[in-house]
N, CA, C and O atoms as CSV, one atom per row, in Angstrom:
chain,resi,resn,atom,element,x,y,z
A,1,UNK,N,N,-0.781,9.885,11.689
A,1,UNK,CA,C,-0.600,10.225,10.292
A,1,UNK,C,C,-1.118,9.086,9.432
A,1,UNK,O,O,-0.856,7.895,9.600
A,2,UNK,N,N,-1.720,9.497,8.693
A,2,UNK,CA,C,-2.464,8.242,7.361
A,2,UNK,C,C,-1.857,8.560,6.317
A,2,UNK,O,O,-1.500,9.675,5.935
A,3,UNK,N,N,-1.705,7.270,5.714
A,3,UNK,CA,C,-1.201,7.297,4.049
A,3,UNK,C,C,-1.864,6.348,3.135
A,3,UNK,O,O,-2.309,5.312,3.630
A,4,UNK,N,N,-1.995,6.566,1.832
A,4,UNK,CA,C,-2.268,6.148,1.116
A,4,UNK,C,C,-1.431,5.085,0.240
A,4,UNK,O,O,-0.631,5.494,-0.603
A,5,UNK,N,N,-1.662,3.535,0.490
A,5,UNK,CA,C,-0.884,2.562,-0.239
A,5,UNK,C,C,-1.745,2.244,-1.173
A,5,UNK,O,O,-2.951,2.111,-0.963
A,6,UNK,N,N,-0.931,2.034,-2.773
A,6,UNK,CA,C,-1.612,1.515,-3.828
A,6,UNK,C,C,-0.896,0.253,-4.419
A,6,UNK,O,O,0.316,0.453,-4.344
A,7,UNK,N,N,-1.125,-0.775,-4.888
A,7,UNK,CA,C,-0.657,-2.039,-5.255
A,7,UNK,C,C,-1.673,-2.203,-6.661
A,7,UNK,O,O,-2.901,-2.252,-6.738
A,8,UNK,N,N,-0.842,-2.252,-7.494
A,8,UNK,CA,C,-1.440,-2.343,-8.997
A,8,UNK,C,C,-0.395,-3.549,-9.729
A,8,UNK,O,O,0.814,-3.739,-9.594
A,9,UNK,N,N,-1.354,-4.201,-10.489
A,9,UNK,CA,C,-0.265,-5.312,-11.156
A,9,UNK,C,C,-1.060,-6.596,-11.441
A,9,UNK,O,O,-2.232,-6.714,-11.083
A,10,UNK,N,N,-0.379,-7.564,-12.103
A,10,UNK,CA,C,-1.049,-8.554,-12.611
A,10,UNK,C,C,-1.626,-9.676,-11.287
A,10,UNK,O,O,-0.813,-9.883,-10.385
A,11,UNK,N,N,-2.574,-10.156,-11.225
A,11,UNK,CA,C,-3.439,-10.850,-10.210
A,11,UNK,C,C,-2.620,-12.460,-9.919
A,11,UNK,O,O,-2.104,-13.218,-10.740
A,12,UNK,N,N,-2.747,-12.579,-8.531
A,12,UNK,CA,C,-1.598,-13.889,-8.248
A,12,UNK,C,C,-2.027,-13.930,-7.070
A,12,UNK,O,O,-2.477,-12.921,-6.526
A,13,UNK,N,N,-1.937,-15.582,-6.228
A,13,UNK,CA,C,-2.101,-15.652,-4.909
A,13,UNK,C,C,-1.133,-14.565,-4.449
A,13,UNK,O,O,-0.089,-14.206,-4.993
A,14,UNK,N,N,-1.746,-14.084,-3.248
A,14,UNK,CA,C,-0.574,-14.190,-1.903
A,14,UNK,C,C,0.097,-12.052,-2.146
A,14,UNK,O,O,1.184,-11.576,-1.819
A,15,UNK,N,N,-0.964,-11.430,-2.728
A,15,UNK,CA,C,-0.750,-10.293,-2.677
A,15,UNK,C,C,-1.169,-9.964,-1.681
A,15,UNK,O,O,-0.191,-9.613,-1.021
A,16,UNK,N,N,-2.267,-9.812,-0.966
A,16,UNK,CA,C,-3.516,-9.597,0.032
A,16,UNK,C,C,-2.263,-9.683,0.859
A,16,UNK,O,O,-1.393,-8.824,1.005
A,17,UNK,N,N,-2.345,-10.913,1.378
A,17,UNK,CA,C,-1.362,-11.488,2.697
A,17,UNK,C,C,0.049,-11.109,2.791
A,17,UNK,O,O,0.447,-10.730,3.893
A,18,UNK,N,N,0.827,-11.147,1.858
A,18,UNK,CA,C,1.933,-10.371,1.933
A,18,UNK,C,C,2.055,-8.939,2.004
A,18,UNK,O,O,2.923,-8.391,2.683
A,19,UNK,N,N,1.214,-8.329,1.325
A,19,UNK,CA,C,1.593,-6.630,1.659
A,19,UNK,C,C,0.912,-6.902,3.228
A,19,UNK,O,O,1.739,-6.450,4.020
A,20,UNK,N,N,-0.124,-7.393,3.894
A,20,UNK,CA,C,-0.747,-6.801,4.987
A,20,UNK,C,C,0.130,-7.592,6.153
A,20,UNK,O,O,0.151,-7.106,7.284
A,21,UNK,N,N,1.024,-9.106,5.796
A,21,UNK,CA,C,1.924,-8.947,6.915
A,21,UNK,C,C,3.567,-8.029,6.745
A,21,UNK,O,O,4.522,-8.148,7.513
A,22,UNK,N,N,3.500,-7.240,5.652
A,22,UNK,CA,C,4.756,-6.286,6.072
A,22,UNK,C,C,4.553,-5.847,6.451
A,22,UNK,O,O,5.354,-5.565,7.343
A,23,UNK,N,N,2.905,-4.880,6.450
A,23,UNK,CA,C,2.488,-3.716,7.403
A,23,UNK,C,C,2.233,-4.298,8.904
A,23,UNK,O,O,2.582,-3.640,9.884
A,24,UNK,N,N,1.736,-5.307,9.000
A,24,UNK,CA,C,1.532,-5.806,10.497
A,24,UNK,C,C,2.699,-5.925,11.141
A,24,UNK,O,O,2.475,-5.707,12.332
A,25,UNK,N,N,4.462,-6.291,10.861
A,25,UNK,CA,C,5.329,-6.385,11.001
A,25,UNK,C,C,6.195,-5.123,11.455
A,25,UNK,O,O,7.122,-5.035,12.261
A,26,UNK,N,N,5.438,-3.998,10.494
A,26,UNK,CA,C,6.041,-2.707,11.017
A,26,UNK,C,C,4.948,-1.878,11.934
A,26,UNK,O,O,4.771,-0.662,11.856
A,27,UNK,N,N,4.273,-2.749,12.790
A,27,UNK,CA,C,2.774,-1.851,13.468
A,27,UNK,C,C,2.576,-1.440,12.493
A,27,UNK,O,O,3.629,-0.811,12.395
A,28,UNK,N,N,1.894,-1.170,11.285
A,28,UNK,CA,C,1.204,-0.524,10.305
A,28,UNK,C,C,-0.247,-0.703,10.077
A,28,UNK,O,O,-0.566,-1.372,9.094
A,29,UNK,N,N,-1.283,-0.154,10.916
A,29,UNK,CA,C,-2.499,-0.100,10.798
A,29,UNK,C,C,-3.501,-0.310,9.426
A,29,UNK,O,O,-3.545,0.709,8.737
A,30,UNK,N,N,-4.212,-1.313,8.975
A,30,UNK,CA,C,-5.090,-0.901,7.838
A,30,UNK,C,C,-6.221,-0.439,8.158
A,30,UNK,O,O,-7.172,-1.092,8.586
A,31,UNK,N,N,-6.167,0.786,7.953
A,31,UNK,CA,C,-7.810,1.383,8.591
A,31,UNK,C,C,-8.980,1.010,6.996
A,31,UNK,O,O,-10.120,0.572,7.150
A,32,UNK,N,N,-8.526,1.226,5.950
A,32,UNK,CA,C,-9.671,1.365,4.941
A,32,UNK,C,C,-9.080,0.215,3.841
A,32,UNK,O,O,-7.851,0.173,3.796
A,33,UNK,N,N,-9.644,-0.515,3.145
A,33,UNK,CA,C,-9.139,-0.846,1.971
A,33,UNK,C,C,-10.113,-1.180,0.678
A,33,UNK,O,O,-11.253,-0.790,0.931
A,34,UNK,N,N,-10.073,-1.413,0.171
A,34,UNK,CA,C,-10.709,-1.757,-1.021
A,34,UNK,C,C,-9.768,-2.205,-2.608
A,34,UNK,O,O,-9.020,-1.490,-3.274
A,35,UNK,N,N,-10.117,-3.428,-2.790
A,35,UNK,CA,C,-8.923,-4.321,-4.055
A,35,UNK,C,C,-10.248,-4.588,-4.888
A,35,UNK,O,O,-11.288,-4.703,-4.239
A,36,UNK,N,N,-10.304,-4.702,-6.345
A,36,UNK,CA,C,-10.770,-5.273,-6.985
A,36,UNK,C,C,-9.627,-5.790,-8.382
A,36,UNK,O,O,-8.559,-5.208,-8.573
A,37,UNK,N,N,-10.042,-6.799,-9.126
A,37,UNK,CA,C,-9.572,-7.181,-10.547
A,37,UNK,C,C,-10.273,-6.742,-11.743
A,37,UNK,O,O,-11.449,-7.096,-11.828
A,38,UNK,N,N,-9.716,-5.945,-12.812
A,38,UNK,CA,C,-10.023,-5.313,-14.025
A,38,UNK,C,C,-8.991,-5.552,-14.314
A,38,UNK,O,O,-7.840,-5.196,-14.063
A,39,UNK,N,N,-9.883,-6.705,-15.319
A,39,UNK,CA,C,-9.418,-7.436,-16.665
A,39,UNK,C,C,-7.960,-8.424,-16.371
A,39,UNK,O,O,-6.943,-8.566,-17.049
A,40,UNK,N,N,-8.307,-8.906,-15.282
A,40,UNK,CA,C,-6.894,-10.007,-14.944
A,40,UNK,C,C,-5.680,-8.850,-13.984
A,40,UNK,O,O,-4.644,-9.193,-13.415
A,41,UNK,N,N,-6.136,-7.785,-14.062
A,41,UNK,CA,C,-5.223,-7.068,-13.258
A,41,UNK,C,C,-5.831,-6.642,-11.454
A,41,UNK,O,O,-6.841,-6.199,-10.907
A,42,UNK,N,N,-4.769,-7.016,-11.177
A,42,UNK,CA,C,-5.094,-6.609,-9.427
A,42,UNK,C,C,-5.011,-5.064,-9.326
A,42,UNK,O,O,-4.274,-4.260,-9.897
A,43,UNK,N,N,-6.142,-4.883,-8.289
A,43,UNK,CA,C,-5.839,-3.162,-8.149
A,43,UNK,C,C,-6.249,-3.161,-6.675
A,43,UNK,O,O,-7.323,-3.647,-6.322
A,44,UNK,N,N,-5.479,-2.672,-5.915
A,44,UNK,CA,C,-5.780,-2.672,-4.429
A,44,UNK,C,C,-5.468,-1.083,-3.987
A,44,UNK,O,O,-4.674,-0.477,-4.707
A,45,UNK,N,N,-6.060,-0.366,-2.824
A,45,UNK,CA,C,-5.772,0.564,-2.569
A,45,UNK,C,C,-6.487,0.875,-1.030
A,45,UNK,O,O,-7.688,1.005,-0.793
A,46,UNK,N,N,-5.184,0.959,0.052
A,46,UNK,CA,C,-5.275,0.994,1.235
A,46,UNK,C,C,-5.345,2.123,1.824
A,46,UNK,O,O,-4.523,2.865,1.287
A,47,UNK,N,N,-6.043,2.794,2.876
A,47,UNK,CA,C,-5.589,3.224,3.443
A,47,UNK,C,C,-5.303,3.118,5.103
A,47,UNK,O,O,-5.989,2.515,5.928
A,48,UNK,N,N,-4.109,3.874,5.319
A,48,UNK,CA,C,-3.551,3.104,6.829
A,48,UNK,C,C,-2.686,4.325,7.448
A,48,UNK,O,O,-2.132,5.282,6.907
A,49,UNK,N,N,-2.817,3.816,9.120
A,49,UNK,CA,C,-2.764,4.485,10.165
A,49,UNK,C,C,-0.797,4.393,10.188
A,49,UNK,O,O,-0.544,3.239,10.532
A,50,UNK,N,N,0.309,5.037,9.994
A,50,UNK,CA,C,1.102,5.279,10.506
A,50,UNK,C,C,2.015,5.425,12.036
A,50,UNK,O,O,3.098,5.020,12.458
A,51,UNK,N,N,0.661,6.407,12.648
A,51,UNK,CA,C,1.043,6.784,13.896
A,51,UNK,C,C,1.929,5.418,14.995
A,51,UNK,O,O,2.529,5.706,16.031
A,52,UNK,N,N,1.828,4.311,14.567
A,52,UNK,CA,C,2.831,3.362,15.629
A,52,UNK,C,C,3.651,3.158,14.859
A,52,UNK,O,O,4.564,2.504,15.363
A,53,UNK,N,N,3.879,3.515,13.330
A,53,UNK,CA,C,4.902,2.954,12.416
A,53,UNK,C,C,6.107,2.896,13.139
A,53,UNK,O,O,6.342,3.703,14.038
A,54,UNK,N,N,7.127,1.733,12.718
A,54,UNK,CA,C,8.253,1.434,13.389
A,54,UNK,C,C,9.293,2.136,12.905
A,54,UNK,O,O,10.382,2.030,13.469
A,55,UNK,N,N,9.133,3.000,11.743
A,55,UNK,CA,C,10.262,3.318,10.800
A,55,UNK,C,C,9.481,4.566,10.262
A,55,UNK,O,O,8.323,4.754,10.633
A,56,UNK,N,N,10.118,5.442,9.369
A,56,UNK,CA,C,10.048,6.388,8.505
A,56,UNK,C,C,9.208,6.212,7.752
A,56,UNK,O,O,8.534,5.187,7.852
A,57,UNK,N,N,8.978,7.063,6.832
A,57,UNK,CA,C,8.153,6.953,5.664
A,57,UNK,C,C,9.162,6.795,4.308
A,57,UNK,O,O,8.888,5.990,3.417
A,58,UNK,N,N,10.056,7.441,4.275
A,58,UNK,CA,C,10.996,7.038,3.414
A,58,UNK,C,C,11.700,6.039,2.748
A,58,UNK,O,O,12.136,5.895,1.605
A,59,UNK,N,N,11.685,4.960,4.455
A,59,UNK,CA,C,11.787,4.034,4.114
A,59,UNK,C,C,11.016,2.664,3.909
A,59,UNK,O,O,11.347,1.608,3.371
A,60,UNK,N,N,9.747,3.129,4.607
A,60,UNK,CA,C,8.456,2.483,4.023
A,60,UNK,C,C,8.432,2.441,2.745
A,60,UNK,O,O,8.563,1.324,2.244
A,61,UNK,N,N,8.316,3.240,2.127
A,61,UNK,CA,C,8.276,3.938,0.448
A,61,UNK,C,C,9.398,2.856,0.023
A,61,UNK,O,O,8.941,1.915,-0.625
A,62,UNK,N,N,10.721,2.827,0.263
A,62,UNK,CA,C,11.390,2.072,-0.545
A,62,UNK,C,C,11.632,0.507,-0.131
A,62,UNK,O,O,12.386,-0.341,-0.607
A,63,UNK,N,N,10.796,0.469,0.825
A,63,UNK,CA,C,10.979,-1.537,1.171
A,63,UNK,C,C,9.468,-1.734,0.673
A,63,UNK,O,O,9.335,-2.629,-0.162
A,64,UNK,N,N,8.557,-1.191,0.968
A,64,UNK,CA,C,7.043,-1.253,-0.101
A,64,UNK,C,C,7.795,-1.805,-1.782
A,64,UNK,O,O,7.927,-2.956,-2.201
A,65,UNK,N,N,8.097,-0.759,-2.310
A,65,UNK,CA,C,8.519,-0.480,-3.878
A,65,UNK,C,C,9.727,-2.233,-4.097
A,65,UNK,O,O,9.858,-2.754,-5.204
A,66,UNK,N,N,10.152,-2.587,-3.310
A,66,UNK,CA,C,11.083,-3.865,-3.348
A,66,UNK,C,C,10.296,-4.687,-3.104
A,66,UNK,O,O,10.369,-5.513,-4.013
A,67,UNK,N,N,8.881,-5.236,-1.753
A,67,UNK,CA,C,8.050,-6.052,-1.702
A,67,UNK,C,C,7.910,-5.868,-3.017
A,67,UNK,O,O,8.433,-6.716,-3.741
A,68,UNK,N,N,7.276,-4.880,-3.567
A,68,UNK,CA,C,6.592,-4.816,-5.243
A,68,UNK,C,C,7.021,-5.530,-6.523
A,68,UNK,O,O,6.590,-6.246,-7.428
A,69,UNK,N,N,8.093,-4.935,-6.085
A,69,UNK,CA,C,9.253,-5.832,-7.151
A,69,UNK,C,C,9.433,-7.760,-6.970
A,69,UNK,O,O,9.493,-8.702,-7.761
A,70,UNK,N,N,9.455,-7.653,-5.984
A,70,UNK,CA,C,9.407,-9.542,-5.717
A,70,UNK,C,C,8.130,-10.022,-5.974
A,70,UNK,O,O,8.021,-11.146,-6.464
A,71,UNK,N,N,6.939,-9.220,-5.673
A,71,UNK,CA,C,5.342,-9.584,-6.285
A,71,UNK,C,C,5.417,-9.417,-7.406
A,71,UNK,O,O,4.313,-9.644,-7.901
A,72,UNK,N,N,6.180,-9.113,-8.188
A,72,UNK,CA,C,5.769,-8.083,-10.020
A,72,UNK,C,C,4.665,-7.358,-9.960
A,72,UNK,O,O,3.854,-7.479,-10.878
A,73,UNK,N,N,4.346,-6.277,-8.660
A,73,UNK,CA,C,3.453,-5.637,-8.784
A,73,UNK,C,C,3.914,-4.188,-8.624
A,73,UNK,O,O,5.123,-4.125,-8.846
A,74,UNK,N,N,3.338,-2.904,-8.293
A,74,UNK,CA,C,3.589,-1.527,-8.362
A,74,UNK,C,C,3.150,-1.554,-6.824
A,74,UNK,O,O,1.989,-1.858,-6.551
A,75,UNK,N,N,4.055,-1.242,-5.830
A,75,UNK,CA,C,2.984,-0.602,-4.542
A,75,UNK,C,C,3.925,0.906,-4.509
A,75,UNK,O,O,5.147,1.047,-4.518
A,76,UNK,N,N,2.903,1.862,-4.472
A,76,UNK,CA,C,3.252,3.194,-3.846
A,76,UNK,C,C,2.794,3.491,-2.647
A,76,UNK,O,O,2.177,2.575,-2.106
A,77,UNK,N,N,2.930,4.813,-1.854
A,77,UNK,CA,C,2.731,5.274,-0.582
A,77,UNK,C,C,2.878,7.001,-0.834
A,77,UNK,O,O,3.860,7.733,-0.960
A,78,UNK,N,N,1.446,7.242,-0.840
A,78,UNK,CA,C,1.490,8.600,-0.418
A,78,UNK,C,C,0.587,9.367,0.556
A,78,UNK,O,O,-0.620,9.146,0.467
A,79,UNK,N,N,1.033,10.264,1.502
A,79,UNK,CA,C,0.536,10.840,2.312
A,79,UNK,C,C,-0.495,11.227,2.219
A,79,UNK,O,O,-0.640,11.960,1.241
A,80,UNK,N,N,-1.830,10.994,3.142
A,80,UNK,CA,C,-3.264,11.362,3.215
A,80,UNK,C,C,-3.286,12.683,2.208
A,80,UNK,O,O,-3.588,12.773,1.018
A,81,UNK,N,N,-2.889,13.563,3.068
A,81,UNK,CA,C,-2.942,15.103,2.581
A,81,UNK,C,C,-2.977,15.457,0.872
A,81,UNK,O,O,-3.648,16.080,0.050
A,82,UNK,N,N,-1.854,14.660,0.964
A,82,UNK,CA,C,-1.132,14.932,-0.602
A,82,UNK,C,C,-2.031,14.133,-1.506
A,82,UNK,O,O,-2.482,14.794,-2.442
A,83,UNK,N,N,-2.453,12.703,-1.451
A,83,UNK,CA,C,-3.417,12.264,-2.366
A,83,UNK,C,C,-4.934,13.182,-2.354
A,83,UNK,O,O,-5.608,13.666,-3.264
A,84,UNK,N,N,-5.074,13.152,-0.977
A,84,UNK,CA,C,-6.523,14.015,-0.911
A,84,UNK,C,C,-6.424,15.476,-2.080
A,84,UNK,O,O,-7.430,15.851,-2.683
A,85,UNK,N,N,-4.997,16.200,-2.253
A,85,UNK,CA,C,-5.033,17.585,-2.507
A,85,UNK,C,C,-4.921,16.839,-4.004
A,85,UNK,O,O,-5.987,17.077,-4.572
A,86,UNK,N,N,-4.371,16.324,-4.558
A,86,UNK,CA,C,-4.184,15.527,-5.913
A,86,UNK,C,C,-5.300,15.276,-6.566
A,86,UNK,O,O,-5.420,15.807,-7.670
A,87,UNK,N,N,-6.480,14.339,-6.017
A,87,UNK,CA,C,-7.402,14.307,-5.684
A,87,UNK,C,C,-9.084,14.929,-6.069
A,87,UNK,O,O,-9.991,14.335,-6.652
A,88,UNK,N,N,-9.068,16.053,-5.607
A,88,UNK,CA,C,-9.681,17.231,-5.714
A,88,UNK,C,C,-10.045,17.690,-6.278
A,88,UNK,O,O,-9.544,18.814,-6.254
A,89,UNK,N,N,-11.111,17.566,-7.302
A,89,UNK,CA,C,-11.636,18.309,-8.371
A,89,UNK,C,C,-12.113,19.623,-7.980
A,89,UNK,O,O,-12.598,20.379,-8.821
């Protein structure tokens, strides 16, 4: 299963490395990513492999959203499917 992580927020060391060792911590695969900065703001957006995840998605979703909070940044998590259908022009 793949999902879609997004991390939006003001630019600071140590975003990169911290979201990618929570995911390494929970087996959390980064298959795709791509981050750039517009206008002093960080914008990152992952996508990643689930299938060894150690835990739920539920609760991915809400220890993501708390990393976020200790970065002062936004990270969400939504399911391949569901961003792809969102998506979709």
């Amino acid at each position: 299963m793949n999902a879609i992580i997004t991390v939006v927020g003001s630019d600071k060391v140590g975003i990169i490395a911290r979201v990618s060792a929570f995911l390494a911590e929970r087996n959390i695969n980064i298959e795709d990513i791509s981050q750039t900065i517009l206008s002093g703001n960080f914008v990152m957006m992952m996508m990643v492999d689930l299938s060894s995840s150690t835990g739920a998605l539920d609760a991915l979703k809400s220890d993501l959203a708390a990393l976020g909070n200790s970065l002062n940044v936004s990270i969400s998590v939504m399911h391949e499917k569901v961003f792809s259908a969102m998506h979709r022009i």
